[in-house]
N, C-alpha and C positions, 0 to 999 in steps of 0.2 A: 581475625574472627571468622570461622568460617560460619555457614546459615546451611540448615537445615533443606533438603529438598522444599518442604514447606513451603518456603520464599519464593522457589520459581513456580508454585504452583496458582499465580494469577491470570486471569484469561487473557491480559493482555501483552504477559510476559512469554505465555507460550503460543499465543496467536501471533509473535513476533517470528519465535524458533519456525514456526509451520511455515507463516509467510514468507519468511527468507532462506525455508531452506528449498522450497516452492520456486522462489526467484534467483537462488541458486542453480537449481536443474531448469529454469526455462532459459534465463541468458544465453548460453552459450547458441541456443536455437534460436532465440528469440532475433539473435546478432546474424547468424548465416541467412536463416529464411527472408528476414524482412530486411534489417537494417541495410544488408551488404547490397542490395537492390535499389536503393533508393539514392537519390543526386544530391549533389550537395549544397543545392537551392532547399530540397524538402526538409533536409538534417537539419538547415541552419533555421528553417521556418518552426522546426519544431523544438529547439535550444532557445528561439527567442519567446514562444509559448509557456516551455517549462523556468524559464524565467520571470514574464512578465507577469504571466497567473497569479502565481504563489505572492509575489509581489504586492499589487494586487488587493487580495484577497487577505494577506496578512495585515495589511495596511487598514482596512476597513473592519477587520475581526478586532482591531484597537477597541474599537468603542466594547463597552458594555454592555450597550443595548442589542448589539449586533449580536455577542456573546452568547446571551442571555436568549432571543429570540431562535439564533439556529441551533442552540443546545436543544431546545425545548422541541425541535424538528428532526435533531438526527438522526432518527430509524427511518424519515422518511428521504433525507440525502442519503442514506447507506443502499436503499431501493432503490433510487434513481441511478445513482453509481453505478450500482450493480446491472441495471435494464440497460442504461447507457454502453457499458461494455459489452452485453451482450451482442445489445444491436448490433453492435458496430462487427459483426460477423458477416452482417450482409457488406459492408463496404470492403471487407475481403475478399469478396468473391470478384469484387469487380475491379478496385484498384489498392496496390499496397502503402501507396502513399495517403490516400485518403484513410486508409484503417491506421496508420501509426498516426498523421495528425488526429484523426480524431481521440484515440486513447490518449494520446500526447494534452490535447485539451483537457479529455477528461481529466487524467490525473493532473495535469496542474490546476485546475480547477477547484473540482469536488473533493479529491485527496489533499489538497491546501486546506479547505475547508475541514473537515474532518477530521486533518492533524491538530488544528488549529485549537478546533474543539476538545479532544483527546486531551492536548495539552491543561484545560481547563478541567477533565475529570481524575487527572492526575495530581493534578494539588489538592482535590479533594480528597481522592483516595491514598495520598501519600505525603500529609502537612510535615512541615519543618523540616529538619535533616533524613528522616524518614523517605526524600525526594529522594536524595545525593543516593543510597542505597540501591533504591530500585532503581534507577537510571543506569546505575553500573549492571547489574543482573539484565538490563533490558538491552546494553550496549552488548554483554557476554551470551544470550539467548540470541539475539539477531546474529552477531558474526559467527556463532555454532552452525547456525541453520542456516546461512549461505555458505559454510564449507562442506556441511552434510549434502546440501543439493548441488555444490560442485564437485565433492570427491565422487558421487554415482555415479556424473559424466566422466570427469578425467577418471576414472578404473574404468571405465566401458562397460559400466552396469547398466546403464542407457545409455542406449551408442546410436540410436535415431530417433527424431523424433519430426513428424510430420508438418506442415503450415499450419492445420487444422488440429494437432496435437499440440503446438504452440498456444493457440487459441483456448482452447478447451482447457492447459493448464493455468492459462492466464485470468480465466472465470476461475477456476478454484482459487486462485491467488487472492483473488478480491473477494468471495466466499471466506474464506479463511477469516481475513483480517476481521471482515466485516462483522461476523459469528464475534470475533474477539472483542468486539467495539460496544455491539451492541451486548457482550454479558460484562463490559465494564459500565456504561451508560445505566443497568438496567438497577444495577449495584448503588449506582449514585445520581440518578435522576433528576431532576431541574425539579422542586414544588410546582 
């Protein structure tokens, strides 16, 4: 059965395509500039972060009430999100391991959060088998847009991109998503 462009046209299925193909062209920078620099005390401090977080945070997003209450807040974690990575431009300037653990935090944190929630306006916005559908379209929209932002790089359509051009796409990245979050939230709102 094929679907009609139509189908991919929900904010959160192409806030996906944008976002990964976003994180498709910064990886490759994202991995020389910062990562390739940092020891492997910091790597591991920030693998046991992006674990323990989501963790965590998934754990306690169980309840209902929890649910229910940061649903009813998320344009206001989508802001913080957003100021939090911004800030964290100033700890680039001074150290690179403090700027990936802190993003590192960040996203396991507020990105756990946020997914978490997502996940609850998606059964709203997509009851019964109606899920199984847009999950695929959501799985074929994300893996498009990190091959569209890694074929730019491997052709050498972007062939540099600076620390601070890392950064700068890295705010659009959470920009991105964020725009998509909040026109799916706005869609389906907590009373």
């Amino acid at each position: 059965m094929t679907l009609g462009v139509r189908a991919y046209l929900d904010p959160l299925l192409l806030g996906g395509l944008l976002g990964s193909a976003t994180l498709g062209l910064l990886n490759p920078f994202y991995t020389t500039h910062i990562l390739a620099h940092l020891n492997i005390q910091v790597l591991s401090v920030g693998s046991f972060l992006l674990s323990c977080l989501p963790f965590l945070v998934a754990s306690l997003l169980g309840a209902e009430k929890w649910q229910i209450a940061l649903l009813k807040r998320l344009p206001w974690i989508l802001a913080i999100e957003f100021a939090l990575t911004a800030a964290s431009g100033v700890l680039l300037l001074r150290t690179l391991a403090g700027f990936y653990l802190a993003n590192t935090a960040i996203y396991g944190l507020l990105n756990t959060i946020i997914l978490c929630l997502m996940q609850r306006i998606k059964v709203q916005r997509y009851p019964g088998n109606k899920r199984t559908g847009y999950e695929r379209r959501y799985l074929a929209a994300d893996a498009l847009g990190y091959g569209l932002g890694s074929g730019l790089v491997m052709l050498g359509i972007v062939k540099n991109l600076s620390i601070w051009g890392v950064f700068g796409l890295s705010l659009l990245q959470v920009a991105i998503l964020e725009i998509a979050c909040l026109l799916g939230f706005w869609e389906h709102s907590p009373a």
